[in-house]
Structures are given as C-alpha cells and as structure tokens.
N, C-alpha and C positions, 0 to 999 in steps of 0.2 A: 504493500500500500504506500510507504512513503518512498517508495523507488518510480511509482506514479504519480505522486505528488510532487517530486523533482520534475522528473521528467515533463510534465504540464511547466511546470515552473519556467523551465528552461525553452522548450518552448512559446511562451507569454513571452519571455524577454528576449527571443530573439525575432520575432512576430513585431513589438514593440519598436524595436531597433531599426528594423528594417523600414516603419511606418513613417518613424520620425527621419530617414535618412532622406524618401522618399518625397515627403513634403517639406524637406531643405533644399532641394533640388531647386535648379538657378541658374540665374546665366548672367556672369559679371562683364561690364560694357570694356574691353579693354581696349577700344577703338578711340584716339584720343582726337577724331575730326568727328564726332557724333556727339551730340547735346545731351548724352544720356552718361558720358565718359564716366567712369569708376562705381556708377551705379549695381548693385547687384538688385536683377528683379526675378523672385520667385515665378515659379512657373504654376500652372494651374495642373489641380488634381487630376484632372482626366489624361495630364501628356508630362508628365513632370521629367522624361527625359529627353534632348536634344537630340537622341538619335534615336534608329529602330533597324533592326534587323529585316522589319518585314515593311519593304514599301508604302504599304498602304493604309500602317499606321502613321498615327499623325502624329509631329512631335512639337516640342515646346520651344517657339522661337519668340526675341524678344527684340525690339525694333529699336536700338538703342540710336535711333535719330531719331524720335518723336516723343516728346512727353505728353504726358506724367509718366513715359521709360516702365510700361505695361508689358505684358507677354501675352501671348495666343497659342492657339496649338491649329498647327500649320502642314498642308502635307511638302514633304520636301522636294518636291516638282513643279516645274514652272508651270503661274496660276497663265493661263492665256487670258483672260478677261480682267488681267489689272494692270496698272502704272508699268510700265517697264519691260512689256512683254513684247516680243516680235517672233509669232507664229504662222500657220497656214501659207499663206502665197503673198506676199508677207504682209499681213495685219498686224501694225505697230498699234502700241497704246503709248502714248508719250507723258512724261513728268509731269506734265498738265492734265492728263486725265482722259487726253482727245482721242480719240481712234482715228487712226488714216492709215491708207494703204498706199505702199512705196516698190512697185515693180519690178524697177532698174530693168537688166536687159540677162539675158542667160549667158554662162560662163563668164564674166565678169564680174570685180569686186570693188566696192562702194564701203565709203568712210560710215561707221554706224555711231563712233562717239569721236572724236579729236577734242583733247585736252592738253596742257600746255606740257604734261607730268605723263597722258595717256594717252594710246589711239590706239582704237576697236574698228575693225574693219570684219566685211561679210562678203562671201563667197555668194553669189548667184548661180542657182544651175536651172532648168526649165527646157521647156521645149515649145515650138509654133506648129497647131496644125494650119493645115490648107486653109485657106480663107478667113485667116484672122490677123490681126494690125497690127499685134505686140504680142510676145512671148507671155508663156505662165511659166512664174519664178518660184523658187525655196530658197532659205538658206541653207547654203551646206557648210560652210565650214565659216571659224571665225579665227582673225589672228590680230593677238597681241603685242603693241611695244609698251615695255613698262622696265623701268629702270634699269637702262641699255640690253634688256634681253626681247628676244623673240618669241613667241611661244602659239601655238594655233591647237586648234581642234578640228576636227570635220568630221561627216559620215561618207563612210567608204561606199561608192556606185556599188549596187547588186541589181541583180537581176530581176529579184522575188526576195522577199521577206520571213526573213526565220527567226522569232524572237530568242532559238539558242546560240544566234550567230550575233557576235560584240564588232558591232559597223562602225564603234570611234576610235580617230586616228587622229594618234597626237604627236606637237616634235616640239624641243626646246632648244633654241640656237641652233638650228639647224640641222638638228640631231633625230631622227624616229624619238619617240619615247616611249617606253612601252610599261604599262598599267595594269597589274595581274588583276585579273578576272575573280574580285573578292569582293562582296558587302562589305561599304564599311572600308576597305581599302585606303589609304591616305598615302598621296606621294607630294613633294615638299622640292620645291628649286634649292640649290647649294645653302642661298643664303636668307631661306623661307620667305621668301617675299608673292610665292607663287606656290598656292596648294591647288592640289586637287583629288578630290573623295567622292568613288562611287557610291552612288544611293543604294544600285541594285549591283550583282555581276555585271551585267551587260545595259547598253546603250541611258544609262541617266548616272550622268554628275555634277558635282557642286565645285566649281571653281572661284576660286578667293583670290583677288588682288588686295595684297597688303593695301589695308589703309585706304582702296580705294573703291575697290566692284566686290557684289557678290553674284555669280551668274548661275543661274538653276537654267542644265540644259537636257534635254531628250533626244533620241533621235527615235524618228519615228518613219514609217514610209507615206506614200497616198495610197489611200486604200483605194479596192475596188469601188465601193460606196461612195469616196469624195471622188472619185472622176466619173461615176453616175449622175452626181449632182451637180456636179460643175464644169461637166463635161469638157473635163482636160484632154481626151484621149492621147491617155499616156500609150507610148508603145509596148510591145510584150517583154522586153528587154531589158527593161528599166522599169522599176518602183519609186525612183526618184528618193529613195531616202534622206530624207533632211532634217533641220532641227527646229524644235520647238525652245525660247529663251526666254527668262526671265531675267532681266540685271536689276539689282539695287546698287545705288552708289552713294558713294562718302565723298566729300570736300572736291567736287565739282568747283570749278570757277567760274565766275562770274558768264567767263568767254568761251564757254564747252561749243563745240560745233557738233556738227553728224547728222543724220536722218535724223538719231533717237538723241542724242546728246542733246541739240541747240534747244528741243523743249520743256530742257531743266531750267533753261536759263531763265533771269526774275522777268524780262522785262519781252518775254518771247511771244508772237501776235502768231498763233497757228494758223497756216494757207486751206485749211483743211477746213473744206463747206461744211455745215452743220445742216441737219438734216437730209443726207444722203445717205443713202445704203450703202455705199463704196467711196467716199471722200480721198478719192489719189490724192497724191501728194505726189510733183514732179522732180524737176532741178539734179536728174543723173551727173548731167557734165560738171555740178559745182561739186558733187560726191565723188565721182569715179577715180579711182586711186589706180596705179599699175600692174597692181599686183596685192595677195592678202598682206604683206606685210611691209607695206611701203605707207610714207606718209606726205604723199604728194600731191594729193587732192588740191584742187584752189581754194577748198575753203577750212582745210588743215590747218591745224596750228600746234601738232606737236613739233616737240624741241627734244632733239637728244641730249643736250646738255641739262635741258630741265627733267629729264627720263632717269637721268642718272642716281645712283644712291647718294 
C-alpha cells in the first residue's frame, strides 16, 4: 500500500512539473530592430511550443514587432491571404494590406525587395498557350544578397508531382547546399546570419535573415484542378512546380524598393485599382534584374558595402 502511495506520489509531481514547464513556455524577442526587443511573451495553452513535429499542428508564435508583444498559435506555412504573401500566378499581398497581381514575363527574374542592407529577387517560370497576350507565371526560385553572401532556393522542374520526392534546391556562394531530409532539420551559414529549418522532410521551410526577413516557403505544383479552373493548359511534361511565400521583415528602410518591398514603405500610394478581381500591377522593366542574384534593376538600391557584416 505505501509502495502505491509513493508511487501516485511520484507521479502527481512529475504530472505537476511537466504542467508548470508547459505553461512557462515563451518566446523571448531577441530581435533588437523589433519594438517588442527583450520582451519575453508567454505562449497560449493550446500551442505552448514553437515547434511541432507534425505539420499540421499549430505552434506558438509571437510577433515581436507589434505591441502589446502578444503571441498566437500559428501554422508554420505560408498564410496566402495575409501581408507578405506572394502565391498562385503571383498574387502579392503587400505591407499595406492591398492585393495585386504582378506577372512579369516566364524564365526571367525580377527585384521582389531591394534594400540598402538586402535584395530579394524571384525567378519566373510559366508558359503561353496559343492565343493568348502574356505568359502564366510562378515563382520558382528566390535569391538572396545579405551580408556579402549569396544564397537562393528554388523548386526543381518535374515532370508530375510526388509529395515523397524533396523539389528544393539550395546553394550558398555559389556552392549546391545540401539539407538532409529531416523534420525539424536546422542548417546555419558559417557565421549564422542565415538559417534554414525544415517544417516537414520535404518541400516546406522557414528561412531566417539575421535581423532582417522571416520567409515561410512551400513548394507546391499546379494541380490538375487549378489549370481546370484557370485554364493554364499546362503541358504533360511539366507540373510547373513553384513556390508559395510568406516574408515578414525587421528594420526595412525608409527606401525599400521591389514588387513586394516599396509597399512597406510609410509614405507608398499603391497603383493597384481597388475593386477589381485581378488588380495587375505592371513596371517589369523598372524590376527586371539579370539574373536571380544580381542587383541591377533600375530601381535597386542594394549596396554591397552596406550588405557587408
């Protein structure tokens, strides 16, 4: 009987322990360009930890640029119907809140943020059938310069879509880089200024610009269904694999340029009609850069002297 009595005992207090660890759970701001800086904010019961082994739980994330520096429970892929997103064929949502749709032209790559410190560029891929006046676009790949380093993502061209087959493909300075196929997974640039951590094995990660982006991206293909509906008629040969993105960003400037960037700006008058179903958004040739990782747009404004550590 009191070998039962322990035992309960022992029990209750490790029951206990684990409750109390559980609702200490938190997430301290160590970001020190966010208005929430050295705040530590509890996470809510239902998600109290920041990560999940299973996708499609939702975890506890805390917005540490927005006060009163609250937390939420958030799934860790990019929301397509909020601030920051650029999905589908590409439907932007801008800093402002606006939806518009920006084209550009197939296999071509266009400035998505220019920053004095950053520049985000995007890979176009798509195709034109017969009797139509503009290309249907995706992004495929995106490439980064951030404190004198290179660094890209893409989804690799297939054929047909296999959710056991991992279509992202990354390089750092010029180098492949290669990302084991683990949940959870975390790889780290030399001098950590550049993470990146699978959500799942295959095709969704969260990539971190020290100090400045957080990017939730997917790859995903067009399904049968979205070229029923929007009748893309993609050919048999191509699924067109591309990405869905979400960025948040820290300590933008005043002068951010880009598709998606210039609608952080305070003082920015969005060209994008209000009340249309499809509000384009044009101006390729002030975007179009050389190449994904060049910063030669006209209306670029990184500096590799200000890129530098």
């Amino acid at each position: 009987m009191e070998i039962s009595k322990t035992l309960l005992l022992v029990i209750s207090l490790v029951a206990a322990t684990l409750f109390l660890q559980t609702k200490a759970a938190g997430v301290y701001c160590s970001n020190r360009y966010t208005r929430c800086y050295r705040e530590y904010i509890q996470c809510p019961e239902e998600c109290p930890s920041t990560t999940a082994m299973n996708s499609n739980n939702k975890v506890c994330y805390a917005d540490c640029d927005r006060p009163p520096c609250k937390s939420q429970c958030r799934m860790r892929k990019p929301n397509c119907n909020r601030p920051g997103s650029a999905c589908y064929d590409p439907r932007f949502i801008g800093g402002d809140g606006i939806v518009f749709y920006f084209h550009g032209k197939s296999n071509e790559e266009f400035s998505l943020v220019s920053d004095s410190d950053l520049q985000i560029n995007g890979r176009f891929i798509g195709h034109r059938p017969a009797g139509r006046d503009r290309d249907f676009t995706w992004i495929q790949a995106l490439g980064f310069l951030f404190n004198s380093h290179k660094f890209s993502l893409e989804a690799a061209k297939s054929a047909s879509w296999n959710n056991e087959v991992d279509h992202l493909r990354f390089t750092f300075d010029g180098q492949d880089l290669s990302v084991p196929e683990e949940t959870l997974f975390t790889w780290y640039s030399p001098n950590k200024d550049i993470k990146i951590e699978r959500v799942t094995m295959r095709n969704s990660v969260i990539v971190t610009i020290k100090d400045k982006a957080e990017i939730m991206v997917n790859v995903v293909p067009v399904t049968k269904e979205d070229d029923r509906i929007h009748n893309y008629k993609v050919p048999s040969d191509d699924c067109f694999a591309h990405l869905e993105v979400q960025f948040k960003f820290f300590n933008l400037s005043p002068n951010v340029d880009g598709i998606l960037g210039r609608t952080y700006k305070p003082d920015f008058q969005n060209p994008a009609k209000s009340g249309v179903a499809m509000p384009v958004v044009g101006g390729e040739d002030s975007f179009k850069t050389s190449s994904l990782l060049s910063n030669d747009c006209k209306t670029c404004i990184f500096s590799e002297s200000q890129g530098r550590d």
